[in-house]
mmCIF file of the N, C-alpha and C atoms, coordinates in Angstrom:
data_MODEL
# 
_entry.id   MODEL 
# 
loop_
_atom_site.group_PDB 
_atom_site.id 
_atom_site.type_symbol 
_atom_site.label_atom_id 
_atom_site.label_alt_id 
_atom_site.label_comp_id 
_atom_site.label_asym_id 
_atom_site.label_entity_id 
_atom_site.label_seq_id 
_atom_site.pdbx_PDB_ins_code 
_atom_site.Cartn_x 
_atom_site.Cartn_y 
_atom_site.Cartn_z 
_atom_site.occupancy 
_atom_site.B_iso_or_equiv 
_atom_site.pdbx_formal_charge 
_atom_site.auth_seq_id 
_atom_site.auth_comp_id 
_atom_site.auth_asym_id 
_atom_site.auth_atom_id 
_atom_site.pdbx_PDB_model_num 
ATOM 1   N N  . UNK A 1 1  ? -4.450  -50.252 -7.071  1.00 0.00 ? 1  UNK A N  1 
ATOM 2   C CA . UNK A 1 1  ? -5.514  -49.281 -7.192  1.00 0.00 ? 1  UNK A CA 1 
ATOM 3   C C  . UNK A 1 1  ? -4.955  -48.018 -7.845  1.00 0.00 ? 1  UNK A C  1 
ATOM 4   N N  . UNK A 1 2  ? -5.787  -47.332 -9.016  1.00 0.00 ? 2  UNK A N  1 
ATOM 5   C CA . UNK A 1 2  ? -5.713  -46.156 -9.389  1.00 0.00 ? 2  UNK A CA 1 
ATOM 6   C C  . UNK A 1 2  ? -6.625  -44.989 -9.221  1.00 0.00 ? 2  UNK A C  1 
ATOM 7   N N  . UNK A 1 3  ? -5.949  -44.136 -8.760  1.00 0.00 ? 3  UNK A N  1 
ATOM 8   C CA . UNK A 1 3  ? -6.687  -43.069 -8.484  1.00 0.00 ? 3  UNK A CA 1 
ATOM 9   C C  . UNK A 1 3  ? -6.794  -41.930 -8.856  1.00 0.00 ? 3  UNK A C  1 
ATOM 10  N N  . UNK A 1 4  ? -8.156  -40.543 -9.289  1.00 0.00 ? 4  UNK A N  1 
ATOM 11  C CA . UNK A 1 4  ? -7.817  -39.336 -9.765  1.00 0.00 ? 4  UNK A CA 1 
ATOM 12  C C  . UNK A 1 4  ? -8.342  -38.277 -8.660  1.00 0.00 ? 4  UNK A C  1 
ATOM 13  N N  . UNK A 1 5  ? -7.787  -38.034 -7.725  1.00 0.00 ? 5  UNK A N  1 
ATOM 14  C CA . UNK A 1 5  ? -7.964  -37.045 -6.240  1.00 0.00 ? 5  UNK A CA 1 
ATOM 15  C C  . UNK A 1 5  ? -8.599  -36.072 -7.174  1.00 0.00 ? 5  UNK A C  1 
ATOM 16  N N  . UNK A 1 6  ? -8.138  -35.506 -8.104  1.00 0.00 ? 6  UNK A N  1 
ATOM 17  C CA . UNK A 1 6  ? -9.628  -33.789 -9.171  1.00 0.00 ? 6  UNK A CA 1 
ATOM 18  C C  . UNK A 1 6  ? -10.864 -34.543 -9.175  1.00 0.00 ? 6  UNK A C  1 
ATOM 19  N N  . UNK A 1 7  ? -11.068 -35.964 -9.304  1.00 0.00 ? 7  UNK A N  1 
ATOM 20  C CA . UNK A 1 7  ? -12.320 -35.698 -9.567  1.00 0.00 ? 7  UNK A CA 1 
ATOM 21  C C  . UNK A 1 7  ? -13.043 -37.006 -8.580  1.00 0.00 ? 7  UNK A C  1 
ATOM 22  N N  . UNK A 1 8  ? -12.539 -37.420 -7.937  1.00 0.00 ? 8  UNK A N  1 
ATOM 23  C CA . UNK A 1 8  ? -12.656 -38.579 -6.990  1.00 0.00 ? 8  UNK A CA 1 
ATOM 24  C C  . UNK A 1 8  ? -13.005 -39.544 -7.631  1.00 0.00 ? 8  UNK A C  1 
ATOM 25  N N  . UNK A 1 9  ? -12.536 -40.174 -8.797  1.00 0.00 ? 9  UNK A N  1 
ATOM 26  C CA . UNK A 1 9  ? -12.333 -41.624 -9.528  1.00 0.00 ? 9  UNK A CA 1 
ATOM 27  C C  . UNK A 1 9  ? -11.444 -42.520 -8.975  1.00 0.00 ? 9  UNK A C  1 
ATOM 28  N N  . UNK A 1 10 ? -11.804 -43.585 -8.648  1.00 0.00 ? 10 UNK A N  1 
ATOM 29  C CA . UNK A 1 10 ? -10.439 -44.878 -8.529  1.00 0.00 ? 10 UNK A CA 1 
ATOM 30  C C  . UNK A 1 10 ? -11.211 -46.049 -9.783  1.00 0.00 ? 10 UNK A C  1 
ATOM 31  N N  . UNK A 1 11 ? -10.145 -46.275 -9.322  1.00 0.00 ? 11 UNK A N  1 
ATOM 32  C CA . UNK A 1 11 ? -10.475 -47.788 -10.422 1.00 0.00 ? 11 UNK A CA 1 
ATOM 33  C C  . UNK A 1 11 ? -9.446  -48.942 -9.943  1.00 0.00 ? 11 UNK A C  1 
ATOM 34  N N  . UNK A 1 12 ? -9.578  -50.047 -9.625  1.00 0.00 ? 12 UNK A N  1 
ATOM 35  C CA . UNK A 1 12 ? -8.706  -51.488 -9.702  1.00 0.00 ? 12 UNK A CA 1 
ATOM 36  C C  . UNK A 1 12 ? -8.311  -52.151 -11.064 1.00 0.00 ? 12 UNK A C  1 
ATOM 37  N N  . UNK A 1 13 ? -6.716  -52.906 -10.685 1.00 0.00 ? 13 UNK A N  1 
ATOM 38  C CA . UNK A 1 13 ? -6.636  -54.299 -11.650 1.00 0.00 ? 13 UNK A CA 1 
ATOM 39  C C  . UNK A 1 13 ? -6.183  -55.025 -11.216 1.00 0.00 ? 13 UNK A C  1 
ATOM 40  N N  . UNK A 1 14 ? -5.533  -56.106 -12.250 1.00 0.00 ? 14 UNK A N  1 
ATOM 41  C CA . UNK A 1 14 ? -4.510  -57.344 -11.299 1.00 0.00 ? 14 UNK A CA 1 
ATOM 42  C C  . UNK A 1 14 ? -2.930  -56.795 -11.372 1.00 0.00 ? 14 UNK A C  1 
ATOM 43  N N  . UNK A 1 15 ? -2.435  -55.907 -12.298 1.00 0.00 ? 15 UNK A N  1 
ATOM 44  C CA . UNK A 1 15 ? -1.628  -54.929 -12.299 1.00 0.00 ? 15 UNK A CA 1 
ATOM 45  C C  . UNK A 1 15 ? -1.748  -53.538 -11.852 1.00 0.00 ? 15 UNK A C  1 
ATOM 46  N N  . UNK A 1 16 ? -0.342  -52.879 -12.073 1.00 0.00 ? 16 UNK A N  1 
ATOM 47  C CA . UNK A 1 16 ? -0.354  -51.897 -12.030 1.00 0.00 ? 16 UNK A CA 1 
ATOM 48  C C  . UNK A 1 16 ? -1.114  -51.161 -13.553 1.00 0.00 ? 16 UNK A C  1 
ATOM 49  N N  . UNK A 1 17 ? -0.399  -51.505 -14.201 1.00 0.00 ? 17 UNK A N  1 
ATOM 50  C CA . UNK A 1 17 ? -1.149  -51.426 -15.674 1.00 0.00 ? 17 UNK A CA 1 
ATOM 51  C C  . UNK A 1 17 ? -2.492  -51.465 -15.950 1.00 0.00 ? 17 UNK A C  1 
ATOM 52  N N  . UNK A 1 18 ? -3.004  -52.635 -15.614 1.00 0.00 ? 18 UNK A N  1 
ATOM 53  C CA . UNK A 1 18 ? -4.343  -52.772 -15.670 1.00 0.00 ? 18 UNK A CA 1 
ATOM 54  C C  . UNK A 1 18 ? -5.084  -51.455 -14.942 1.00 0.00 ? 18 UNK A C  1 
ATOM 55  N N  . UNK A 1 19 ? -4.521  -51.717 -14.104 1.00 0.00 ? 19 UNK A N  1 
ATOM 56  C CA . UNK A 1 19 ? -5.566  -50.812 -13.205 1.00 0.00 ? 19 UNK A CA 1 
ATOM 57  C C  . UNK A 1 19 ? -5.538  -49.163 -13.591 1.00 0.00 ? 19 UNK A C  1 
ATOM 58  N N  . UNK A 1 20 ? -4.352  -48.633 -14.218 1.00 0.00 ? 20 UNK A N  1 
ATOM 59  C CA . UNK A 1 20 ? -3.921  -47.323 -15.112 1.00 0.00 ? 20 UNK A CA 1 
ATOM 60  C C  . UNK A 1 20 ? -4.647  -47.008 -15.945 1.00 0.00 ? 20 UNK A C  1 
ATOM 61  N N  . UNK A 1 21 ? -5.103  -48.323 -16.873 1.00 0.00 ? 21 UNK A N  1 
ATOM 62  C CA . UNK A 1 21 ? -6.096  -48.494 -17.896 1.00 0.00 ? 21 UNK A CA 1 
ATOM 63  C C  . UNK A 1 21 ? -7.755  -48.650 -17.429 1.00 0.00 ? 21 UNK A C  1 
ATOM 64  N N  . UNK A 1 22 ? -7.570  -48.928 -16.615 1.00 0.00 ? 22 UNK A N  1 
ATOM 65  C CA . UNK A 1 22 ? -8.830  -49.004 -16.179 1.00 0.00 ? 22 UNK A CA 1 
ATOM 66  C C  . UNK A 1 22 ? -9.233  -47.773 -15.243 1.00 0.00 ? 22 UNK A C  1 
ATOM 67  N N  . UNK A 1 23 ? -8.436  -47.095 -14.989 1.00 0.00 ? 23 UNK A N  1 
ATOM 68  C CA . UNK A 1 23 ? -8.885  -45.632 -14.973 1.00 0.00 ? 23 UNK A CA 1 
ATOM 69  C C  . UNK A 1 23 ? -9.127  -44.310 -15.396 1.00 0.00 ? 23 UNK A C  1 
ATOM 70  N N  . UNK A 1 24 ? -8.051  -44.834 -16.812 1.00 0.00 ? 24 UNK A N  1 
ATOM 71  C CA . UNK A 1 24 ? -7.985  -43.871 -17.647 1.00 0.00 ? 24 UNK A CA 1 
ATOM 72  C C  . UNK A 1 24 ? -9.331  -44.375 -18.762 1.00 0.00 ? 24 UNK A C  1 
ATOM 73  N N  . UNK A 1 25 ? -10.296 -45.296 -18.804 1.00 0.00 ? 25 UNK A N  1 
ATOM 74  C CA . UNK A 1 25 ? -11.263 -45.806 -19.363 1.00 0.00 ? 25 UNK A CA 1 
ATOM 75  C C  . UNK A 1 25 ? -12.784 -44.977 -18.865 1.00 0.00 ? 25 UNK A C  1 
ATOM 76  N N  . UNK A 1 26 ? -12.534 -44.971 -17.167 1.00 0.00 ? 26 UNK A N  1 
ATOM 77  C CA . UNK A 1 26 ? -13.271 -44.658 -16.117 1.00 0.00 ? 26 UNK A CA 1 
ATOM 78  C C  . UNK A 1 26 ? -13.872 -43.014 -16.298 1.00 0.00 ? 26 UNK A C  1 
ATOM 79  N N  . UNK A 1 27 ? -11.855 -42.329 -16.457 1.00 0.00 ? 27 UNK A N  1 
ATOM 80  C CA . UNK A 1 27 ? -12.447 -40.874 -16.742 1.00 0.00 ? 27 UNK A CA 1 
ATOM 81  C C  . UNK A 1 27 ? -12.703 -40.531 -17.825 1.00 0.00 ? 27 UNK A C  1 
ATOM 82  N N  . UNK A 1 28 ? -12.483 -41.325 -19.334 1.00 0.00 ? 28 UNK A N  1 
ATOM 83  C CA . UNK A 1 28 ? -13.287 -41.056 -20.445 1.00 0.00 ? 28 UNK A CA 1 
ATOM 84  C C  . UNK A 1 28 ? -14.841 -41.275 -20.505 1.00 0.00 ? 28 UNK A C  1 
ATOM 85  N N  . UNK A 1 29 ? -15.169 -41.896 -19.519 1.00 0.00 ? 29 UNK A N  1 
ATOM 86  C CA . UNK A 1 29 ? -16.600 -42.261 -19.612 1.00 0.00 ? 29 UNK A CA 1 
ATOM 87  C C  . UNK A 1 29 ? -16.900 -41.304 -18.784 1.00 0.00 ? 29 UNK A C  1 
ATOM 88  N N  . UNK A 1 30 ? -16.781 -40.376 -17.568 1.00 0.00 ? 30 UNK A N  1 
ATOM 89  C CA . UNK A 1 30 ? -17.021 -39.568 -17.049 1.00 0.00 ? 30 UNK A CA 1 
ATOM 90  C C  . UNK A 1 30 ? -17.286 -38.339 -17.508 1.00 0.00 ? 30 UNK A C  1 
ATOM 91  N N  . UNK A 1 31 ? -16.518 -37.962 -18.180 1.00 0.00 ? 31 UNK A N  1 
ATOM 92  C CA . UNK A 1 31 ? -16.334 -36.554 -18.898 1.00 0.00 ? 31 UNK A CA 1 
ATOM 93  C C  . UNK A 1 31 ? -16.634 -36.530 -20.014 1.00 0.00 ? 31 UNK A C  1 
ATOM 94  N N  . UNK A 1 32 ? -17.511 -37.626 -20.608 1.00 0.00 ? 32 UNK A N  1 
ATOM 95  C CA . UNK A 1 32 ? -17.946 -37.461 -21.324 1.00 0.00 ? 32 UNK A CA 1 
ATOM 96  C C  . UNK A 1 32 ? -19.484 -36.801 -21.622 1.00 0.00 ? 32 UNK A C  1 
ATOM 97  N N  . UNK A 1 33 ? -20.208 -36.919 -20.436 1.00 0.00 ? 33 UNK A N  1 
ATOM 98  C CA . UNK A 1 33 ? -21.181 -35.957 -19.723 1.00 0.00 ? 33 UNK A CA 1 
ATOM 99  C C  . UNK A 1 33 ? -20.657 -34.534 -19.749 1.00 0.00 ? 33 UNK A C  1 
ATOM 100 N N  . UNK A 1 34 ? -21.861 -33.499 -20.683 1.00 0.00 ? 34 UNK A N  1 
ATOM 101 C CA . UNK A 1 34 ? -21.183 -32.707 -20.953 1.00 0.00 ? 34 UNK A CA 1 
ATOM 102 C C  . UNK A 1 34 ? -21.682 -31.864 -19.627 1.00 0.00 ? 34 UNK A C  1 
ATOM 103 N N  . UNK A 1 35 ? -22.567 -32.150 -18.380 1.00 0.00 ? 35 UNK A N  1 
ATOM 104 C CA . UNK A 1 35 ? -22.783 -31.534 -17.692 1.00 0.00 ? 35 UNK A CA 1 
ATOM 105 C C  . UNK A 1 35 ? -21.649 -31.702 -16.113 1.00 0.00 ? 35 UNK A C  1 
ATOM 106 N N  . UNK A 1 36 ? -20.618 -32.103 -16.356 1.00 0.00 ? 36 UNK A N  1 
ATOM 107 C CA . UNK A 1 36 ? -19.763 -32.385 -15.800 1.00 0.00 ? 36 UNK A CA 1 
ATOM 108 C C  . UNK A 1 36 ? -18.874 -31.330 -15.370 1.00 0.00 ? 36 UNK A C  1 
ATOM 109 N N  . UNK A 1 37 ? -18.489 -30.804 -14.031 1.00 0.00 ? 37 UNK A N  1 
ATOM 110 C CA . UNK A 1 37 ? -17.451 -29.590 -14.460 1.00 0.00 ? 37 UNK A CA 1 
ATOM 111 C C  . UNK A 1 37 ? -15.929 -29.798 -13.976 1.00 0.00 ? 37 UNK A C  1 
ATOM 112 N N  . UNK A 1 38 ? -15.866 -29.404 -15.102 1.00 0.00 ? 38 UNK A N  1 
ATOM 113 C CA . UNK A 1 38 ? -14.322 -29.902 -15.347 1.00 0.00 ? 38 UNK A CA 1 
ATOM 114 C C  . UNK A 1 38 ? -13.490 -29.517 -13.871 1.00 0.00 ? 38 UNK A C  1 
ATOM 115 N N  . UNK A 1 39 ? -12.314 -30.392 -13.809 1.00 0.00 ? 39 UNK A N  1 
ATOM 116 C CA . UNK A 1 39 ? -11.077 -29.646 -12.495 1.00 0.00 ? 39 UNK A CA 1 
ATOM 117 C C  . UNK A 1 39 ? -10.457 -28.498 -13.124 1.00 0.00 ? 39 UNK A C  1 
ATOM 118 N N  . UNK A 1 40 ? -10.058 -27.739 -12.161 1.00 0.00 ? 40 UNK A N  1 
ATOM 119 C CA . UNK A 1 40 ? -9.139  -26.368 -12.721 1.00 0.00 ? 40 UNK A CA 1 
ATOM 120 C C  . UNK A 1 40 ? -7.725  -27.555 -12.232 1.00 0.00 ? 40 UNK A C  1 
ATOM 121 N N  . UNK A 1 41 ? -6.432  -26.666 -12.694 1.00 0.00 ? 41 UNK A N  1 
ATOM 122 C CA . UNK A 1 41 ? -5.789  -26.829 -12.544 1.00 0.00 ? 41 UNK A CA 1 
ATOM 123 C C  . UNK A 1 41 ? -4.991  -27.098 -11.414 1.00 0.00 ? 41 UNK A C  1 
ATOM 124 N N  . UNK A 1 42 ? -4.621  -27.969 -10.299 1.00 0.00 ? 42 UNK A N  1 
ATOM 125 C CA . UNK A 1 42 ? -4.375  -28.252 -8.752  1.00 0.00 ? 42 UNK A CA 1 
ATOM 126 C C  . UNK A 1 42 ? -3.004  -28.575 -9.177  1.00 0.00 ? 42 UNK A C  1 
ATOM 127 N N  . UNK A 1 43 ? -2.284  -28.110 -7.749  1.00 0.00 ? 43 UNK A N  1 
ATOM 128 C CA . UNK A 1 43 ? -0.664  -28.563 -7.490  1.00 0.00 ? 43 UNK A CA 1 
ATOM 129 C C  . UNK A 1 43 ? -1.256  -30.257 -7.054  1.00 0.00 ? 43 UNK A C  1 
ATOM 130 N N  . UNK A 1 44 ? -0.413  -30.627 -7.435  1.00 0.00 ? 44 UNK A N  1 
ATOM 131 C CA . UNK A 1 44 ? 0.432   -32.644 -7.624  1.00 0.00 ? 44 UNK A CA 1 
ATOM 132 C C  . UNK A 1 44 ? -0.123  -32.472 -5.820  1.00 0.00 ? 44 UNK A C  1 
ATOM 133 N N  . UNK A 1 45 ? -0.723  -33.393 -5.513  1.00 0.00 ? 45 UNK A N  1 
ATOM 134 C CA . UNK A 1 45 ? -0.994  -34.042 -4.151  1.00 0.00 ? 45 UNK A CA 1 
ATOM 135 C C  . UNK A 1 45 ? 0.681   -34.707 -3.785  1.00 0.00 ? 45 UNK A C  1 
ATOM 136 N N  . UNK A 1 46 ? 0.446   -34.680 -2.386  1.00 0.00 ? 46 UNK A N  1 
ATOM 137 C CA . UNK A 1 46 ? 1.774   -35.213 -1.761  1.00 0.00 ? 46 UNK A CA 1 
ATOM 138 C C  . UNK A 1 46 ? 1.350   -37.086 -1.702  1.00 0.00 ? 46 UNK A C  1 
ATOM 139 N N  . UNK A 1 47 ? 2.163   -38.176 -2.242  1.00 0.00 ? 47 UNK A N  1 
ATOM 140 C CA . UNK A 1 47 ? 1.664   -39.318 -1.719  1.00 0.00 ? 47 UNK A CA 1 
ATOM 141 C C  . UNK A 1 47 ? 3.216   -39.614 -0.965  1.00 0.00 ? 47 UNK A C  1 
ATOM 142 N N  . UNK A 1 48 ? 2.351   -40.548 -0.280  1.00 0.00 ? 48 UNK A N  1 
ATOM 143 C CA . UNK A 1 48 ? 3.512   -41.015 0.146   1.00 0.00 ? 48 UNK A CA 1 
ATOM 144 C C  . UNK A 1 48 ? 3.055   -42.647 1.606   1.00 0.00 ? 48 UNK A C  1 
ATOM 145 N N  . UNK A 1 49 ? 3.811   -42.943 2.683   1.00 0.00 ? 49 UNK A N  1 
ATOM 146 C CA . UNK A 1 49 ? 3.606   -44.189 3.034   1.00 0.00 ? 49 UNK A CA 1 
ATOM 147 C C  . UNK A 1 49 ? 3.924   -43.792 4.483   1.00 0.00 ? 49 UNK A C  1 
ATOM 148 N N  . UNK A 1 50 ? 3.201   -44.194 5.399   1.00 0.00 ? 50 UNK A N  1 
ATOM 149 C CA . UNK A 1 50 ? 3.810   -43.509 6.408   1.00 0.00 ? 50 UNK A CA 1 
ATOM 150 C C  . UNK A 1 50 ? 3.319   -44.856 7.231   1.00 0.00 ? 50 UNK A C  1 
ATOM 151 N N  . UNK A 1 51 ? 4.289   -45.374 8.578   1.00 0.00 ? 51 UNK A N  1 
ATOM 152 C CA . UNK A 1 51 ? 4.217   -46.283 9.058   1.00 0.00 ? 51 UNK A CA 1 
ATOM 153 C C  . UNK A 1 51 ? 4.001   -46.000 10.229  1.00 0.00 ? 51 UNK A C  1 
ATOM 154 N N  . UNK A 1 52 ? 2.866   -46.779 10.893  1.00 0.00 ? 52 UNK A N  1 
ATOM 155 C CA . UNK A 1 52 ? 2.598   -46.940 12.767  1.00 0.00 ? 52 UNK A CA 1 
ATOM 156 C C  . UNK A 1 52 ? 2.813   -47.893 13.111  1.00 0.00 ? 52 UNK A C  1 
ATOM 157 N N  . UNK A 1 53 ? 2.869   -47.719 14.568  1.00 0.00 ? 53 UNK A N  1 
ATOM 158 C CA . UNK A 1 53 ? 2.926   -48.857 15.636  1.00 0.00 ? 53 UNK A CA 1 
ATOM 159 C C  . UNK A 1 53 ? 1.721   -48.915 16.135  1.00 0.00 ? 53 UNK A C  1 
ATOM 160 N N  . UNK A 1 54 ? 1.499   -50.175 16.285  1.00 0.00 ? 54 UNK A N  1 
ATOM 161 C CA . UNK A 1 54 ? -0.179  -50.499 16.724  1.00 0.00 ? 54 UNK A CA 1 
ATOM 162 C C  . UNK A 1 54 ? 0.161   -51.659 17.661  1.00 0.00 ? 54 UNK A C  1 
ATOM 163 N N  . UNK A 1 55 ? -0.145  -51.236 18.980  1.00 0.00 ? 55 UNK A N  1 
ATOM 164 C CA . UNK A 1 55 ? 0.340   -51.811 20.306  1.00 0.00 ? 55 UNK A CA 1 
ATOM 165 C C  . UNK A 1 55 ? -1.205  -53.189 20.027  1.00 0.00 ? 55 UNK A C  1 
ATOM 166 N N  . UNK A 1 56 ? -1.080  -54.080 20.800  1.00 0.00 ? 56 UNK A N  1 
ATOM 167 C CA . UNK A 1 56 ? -2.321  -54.697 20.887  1.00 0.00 ? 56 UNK A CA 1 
ATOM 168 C C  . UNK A 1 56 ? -2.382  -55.932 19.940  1.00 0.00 ? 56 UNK A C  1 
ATOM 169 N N  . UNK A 1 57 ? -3.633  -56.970 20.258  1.00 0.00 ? 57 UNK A N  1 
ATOM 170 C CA . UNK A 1 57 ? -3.799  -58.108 19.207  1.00 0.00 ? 57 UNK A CA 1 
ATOM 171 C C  . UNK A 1 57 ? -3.556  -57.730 17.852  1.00 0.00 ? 57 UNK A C  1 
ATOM 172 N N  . UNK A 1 58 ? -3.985  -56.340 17.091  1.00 0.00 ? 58 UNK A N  1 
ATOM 173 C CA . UNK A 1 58 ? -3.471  -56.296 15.866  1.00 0.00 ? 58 UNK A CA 1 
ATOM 174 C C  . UNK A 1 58 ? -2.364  -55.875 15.385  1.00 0.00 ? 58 UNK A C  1 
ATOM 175 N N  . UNK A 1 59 ? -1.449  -55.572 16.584  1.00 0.00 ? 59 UNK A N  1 
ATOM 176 C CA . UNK A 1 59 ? 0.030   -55.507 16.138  1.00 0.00 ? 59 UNK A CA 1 
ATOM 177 C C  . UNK A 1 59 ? 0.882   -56.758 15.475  1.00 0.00 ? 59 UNK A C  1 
ATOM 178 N N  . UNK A 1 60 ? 0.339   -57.510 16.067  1.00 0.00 ? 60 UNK A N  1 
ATOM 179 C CA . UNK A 1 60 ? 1.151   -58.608 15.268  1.00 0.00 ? 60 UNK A CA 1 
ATOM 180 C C  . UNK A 1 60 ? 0.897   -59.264 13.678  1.00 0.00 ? 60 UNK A C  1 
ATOM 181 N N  . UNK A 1 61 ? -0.152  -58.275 13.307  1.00 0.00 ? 61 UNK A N  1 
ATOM 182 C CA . UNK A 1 61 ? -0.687  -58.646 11.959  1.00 0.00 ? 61 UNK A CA 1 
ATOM 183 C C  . UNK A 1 61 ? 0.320   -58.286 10.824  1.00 0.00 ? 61 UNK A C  1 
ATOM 184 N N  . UNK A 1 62 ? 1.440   -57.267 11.313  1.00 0.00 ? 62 UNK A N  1 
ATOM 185 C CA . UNK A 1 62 ? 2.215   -56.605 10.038  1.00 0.00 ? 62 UNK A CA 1 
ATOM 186 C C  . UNK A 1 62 ? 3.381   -56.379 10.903  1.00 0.00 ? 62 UNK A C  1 
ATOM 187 N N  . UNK A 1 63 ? 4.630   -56.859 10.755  1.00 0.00 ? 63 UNK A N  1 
ATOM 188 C CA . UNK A 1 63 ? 5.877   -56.834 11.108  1.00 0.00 ? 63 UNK A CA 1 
ATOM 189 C C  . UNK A 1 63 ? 6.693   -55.854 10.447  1.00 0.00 ? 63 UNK A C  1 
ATOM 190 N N  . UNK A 1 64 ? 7.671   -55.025 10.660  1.00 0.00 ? 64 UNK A N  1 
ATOM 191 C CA . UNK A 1 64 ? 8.229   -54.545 10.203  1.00 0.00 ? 64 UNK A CA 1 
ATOM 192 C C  . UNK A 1 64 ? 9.644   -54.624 10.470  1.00 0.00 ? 64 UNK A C  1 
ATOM 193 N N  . UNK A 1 65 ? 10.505  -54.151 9.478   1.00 0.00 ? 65 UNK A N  1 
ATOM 194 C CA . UNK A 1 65 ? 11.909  -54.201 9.676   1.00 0.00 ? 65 UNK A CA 1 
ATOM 195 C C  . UNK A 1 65 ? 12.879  -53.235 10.002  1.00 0.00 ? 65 UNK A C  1 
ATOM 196 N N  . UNK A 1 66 ? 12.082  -52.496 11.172  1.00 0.00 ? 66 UNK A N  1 
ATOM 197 C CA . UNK A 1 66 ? 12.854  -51.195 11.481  1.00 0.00 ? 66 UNK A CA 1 
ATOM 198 C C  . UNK A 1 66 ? 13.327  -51.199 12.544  1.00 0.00 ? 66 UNK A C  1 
# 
């Protein structure tokens, strides 16, 4: 999945690639509405991966190696 947090676009592919392209397709068709208002300029969002423990029947759905 690709995503643009300024303007709340995602887009999917079967790649990483694909899906880059298929978002960068997404916000040309967007902004192309000239009644659209543009993002100002935002600091870089933090991403990142953060892992839980989930006690219960759905704990055992995702194992980890920690």
């Amino acid at each position: 999945m690709a995503l643009c947090p300024e303007v709340d676009i995602a887009s999917q592919g079967k790649s990483t690639e694909e899906a880059i392209a298929n978002l960068r397709e997404a916000l040309e068709l967007y902004f192309e509405d000239e009644d659209i208002e543009k993002p100002t300029q935002t600091e870089a969002p933090i991403v990142t991966i953060v892992r839980v423990r989930i006690n219960g029947p759905a704990g055992n759905l995702r194992t980890s190696s920690d």
